[in-house]
C-alpha positions in Angstrom: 50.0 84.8 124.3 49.4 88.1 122.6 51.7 88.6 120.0 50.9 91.9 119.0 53.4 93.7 120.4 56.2 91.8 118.3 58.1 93.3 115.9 59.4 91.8 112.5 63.3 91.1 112.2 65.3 92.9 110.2 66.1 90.5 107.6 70.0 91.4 106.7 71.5 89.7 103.0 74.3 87.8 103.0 77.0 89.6 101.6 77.7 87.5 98.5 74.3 88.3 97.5 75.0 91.9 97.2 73.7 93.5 93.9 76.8 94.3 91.8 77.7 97.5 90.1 78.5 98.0 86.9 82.1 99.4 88.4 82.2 95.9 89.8 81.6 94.2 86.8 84.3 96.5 85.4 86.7 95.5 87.5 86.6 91.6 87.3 86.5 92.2 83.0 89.5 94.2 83.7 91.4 91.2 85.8 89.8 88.4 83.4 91.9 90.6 80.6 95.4 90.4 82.8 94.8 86.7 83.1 94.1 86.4 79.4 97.3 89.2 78.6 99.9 86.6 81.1 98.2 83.0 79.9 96.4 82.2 82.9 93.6 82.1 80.6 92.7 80.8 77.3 90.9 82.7 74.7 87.7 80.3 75.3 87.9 81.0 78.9 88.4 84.2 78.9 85.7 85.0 76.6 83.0 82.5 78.7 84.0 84.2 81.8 83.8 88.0 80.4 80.3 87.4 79.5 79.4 85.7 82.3 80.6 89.0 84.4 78.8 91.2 82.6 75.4 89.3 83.1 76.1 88.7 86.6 73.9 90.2 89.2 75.4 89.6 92.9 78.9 90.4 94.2 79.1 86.0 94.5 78.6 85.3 91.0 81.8 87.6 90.0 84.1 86.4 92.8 83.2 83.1 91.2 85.2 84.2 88.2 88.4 85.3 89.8 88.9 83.1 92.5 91.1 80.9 91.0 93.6 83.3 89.4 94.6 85.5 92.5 95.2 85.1 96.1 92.0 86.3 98.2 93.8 89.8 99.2 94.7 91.0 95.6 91.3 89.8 94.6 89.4 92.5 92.9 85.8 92.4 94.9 86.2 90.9 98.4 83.4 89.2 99.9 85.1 88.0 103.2 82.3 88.4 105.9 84.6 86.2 108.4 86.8 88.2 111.9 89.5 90.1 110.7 92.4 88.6 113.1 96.0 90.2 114.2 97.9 88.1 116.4 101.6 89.5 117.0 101.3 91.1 112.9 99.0 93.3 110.4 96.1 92.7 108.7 95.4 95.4 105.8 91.8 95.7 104.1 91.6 98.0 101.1 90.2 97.9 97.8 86.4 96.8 96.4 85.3 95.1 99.5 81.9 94.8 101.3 81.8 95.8 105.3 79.3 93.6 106.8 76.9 94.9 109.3 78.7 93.6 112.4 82.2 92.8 111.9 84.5 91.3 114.3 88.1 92.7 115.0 90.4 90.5 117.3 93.9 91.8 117.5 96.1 90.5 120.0 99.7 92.7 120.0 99.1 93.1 116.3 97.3 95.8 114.5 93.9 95.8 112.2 94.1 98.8 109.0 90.8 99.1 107.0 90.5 101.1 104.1 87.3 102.1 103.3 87.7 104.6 100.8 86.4 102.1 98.0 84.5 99.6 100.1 80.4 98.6 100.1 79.1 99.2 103.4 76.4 96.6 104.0 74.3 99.6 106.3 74.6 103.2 106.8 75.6 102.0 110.3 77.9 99.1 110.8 79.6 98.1 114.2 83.3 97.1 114.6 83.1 95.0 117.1 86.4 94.6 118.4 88.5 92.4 121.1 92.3 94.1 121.3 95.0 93.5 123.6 97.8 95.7 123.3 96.9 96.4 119.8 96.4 98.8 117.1 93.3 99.9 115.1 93.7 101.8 112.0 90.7 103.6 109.8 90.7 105.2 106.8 87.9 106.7 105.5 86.1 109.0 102.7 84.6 112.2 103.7 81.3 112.6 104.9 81.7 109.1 107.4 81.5 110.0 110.8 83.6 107.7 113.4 82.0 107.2 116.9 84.1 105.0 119.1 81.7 103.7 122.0 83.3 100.6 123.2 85.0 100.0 126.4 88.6 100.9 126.0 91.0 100.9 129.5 94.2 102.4 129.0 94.4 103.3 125.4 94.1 106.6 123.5 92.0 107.6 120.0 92.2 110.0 117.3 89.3 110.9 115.6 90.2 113.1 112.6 87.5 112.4 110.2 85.2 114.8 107.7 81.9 113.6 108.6 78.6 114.9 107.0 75.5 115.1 109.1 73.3 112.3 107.2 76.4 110.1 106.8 77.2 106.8 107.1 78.4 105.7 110.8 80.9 103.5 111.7 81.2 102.3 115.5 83.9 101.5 117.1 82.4 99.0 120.0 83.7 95.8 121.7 87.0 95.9 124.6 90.0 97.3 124.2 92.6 97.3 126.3 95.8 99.2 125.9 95.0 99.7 122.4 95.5 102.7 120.2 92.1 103.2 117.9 93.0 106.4 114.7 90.4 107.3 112.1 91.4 109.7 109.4 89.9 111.1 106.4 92.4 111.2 102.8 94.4 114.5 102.9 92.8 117.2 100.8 94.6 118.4 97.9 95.4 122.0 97.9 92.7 122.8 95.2 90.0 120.8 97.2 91.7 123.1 100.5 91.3 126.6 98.3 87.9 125.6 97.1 86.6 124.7 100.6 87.8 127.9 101.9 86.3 130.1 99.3 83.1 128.0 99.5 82.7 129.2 103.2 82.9 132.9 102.6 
């Protein structure tokens, strides 16, 4: 068998084992030091745990030192690769959270918001891949993201109001969706930001 032809696989890290920032490492000191400030933590532990964020080097290593003082949405990193899932409700996304290549959106009657303003996207390009009945599909996200919505959609309507920049990231909006209602917006601009874009293009 000639095996020349075959090309090597795109290896793709988990998303726990993302490199952190030093604004991630920021942010878990900064929720160690409201456990510490309300009792959830004791001096001792709250001085282990502080330097163990600040030597930590993957996104896993600091959720490990939070996860047991917050529920997982009020969390400060979120490394929750699994479907996000609306049945007859909302799901919300916002905050420090990492966008995994592919990520699953089921929403039956319900409706999915992400806000990506602060998240980690895992590519330049990463699919929604999305299964909606009768539901809703909201994006927000920063400028210079460009929102292409490609999947098979019967009966539903999209609005695309986005500030994309041509080397961009890309997210796509693929998958079924059926009587579904699919908005992506860029943050308002402030009037200064409005003025200075205006004078910018004279």
């Amino acid at each position: 068998m000639d095996n020349s032809d075959r090309r090597p696989v795109e290896q793709v890290t988990r998303v726990r084992d993302l490199r952190a920032s030093d604004a991630d490492r920021e942010r878990v000191v900064a929720a160690l030091g409201d456990a510490l400030a309300d009792g959830r933590l004791t001096m001792e532990e709250h001085s282990e745990r502080v330097s163990r964020a600040y030597a930590a080097r993957t996104l896993g290593e600091l959720t490990g030192l939070t996860g047991d003082l917050s529920p997982a949405e009020t969390q400060p990193i979120k490394v929750d690769d699994r479907p996000v899932s609306a049945f007859f409700g909302r799901v919300h996304r916002e905050g420090r959270w990492v966008v995994p290549v592919k990520l699953p959106l089921l929403a039956l009657f319900g409706t999915v918001e992400l806000d990506l303003r602060e998240a980690v996207l895992q590519r330049r390009h990463i699919v929604l891949d999305s299964t909606t009945l009768g539901g809703r599909i909201r994006l927000l996200v920063p400028e210079g993201v460009q929102v292409h919505v490609t999947g098979r959609s019967v009966l539903s309507t999209r609005d695309v109001r986005t500030r994309p920049a041509a080397d961009g990231p890309t997210i796509e909006v693929n998958g079924t969706m059926i009587f579904t209602s699919i908005r992506a917006q860029a943050p308002k601009r402030s009037l200064r930001d409005r003025v200075r874009g205006r004078l910018g293009r004279r």
